[in-house]
N, C-alpha and C positions, 0 to 999 in steps of 0.2 A: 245453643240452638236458636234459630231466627224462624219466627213465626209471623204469617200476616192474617189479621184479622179483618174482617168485613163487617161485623158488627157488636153492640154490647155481649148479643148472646153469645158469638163465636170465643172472646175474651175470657165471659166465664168459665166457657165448658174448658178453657186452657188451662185456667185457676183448678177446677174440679180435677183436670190430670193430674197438674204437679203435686196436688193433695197424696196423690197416691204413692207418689217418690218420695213421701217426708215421712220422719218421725219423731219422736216425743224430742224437746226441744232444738228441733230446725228453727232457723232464722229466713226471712222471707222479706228483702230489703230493695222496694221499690225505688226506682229513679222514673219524674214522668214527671210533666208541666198539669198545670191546673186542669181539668176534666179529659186526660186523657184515658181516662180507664181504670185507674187502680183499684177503685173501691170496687167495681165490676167485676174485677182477678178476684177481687179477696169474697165476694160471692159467691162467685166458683171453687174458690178456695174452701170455703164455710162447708157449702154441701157435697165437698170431696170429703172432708173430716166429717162427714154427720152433723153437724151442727145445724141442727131447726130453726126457725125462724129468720126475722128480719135482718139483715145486715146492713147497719147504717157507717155513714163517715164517723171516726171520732173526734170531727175535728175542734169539739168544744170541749170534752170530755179525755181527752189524750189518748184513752185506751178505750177500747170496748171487748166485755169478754163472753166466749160463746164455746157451750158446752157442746161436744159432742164426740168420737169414737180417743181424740185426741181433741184436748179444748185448746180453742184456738183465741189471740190476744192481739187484737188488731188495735197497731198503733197509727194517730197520726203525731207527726213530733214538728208539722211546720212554726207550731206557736214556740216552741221549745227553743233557747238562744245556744245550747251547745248540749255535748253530750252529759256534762255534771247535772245540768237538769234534767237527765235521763235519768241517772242515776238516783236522785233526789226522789223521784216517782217509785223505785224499788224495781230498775230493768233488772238486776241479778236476781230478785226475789222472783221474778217473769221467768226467767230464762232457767231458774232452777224449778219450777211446776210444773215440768214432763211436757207442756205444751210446745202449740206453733207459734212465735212469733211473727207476727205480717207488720215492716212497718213503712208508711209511706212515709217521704220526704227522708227519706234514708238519708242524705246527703249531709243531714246536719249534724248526727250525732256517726258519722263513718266510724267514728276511733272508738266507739263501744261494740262495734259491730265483732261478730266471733269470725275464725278464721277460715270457718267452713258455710258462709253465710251465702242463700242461694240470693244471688242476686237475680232482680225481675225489670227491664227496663223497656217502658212503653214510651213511643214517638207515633205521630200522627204522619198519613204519606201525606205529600204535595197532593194537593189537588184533587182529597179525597178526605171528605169529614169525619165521616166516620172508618175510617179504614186505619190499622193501627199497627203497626213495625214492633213484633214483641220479641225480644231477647234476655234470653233466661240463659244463665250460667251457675255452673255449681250442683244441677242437679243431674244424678245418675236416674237412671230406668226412664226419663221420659219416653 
């Protein structure tokens, strides 16, 4: 499905949909250049699953976890050099706690990614800053 957004808020409230289409360990496997939105999705994403509070990038931190109807495990893995140091962090340990997986820079650890993995791919229009070309595949009921 190919979606266009207009602005950060229009992104989240996409994130807060697909929240509704997931369940206890879905994968949510971002492809998007630097401030294109992800962290934004995964906002929306947050307060689709209940999840309170702040949602910040983990990009110092690899993961950041956030409790709510389903707890949600927002990775970013750009620092990460393959997927064995995904592994090293305990993604199976992730992936077996009934939660969401969300992770940005998906691209780097692809071969740990599972076979039903919703993929979320955000690009920027020409000539249009904030305006954002989102394509999500993998998820039924949207």
């Amino acid at each position: 499905m190919e979606y266009l957004s207009h602005s950060e808020e229009e992104t989240e409230a996409l994130g807060a949909r697909l929240a509704g289409a997931l369940h206890g360990g879905s994968v949510v496997a971002y492809e998007g250049g630097l401030g294109m939105g992800k962290t934004a999705f995964t906002r929306g994403l947050a307060r689709g699953l209940g999840c309170p509070g702040r949602v910040t990038s983990p990009t110092f931190t690899i993961v950041n976890e956030y409790e709510g109807r389903l707890p949600l495990f927002h990775f970013d893995v750009y620092r990460l050099e393959n997927s064995d140091a995904l592994l090293d962090i305990g993604w199976d340990d992730y992936l077996d706690r009934g939660g969401v997986c969300a992770v940005e820079w998906s691209e780097t650890i692809a071969d740990a990614l599972p076979a039903d993995t919703v993929f979320v791919r955000i690009r920027r229009c020409e000539g249009h800053d904030t305006w954002r070309e989102i394509t999500i595949e993998g998820a039924d009921g949207l």
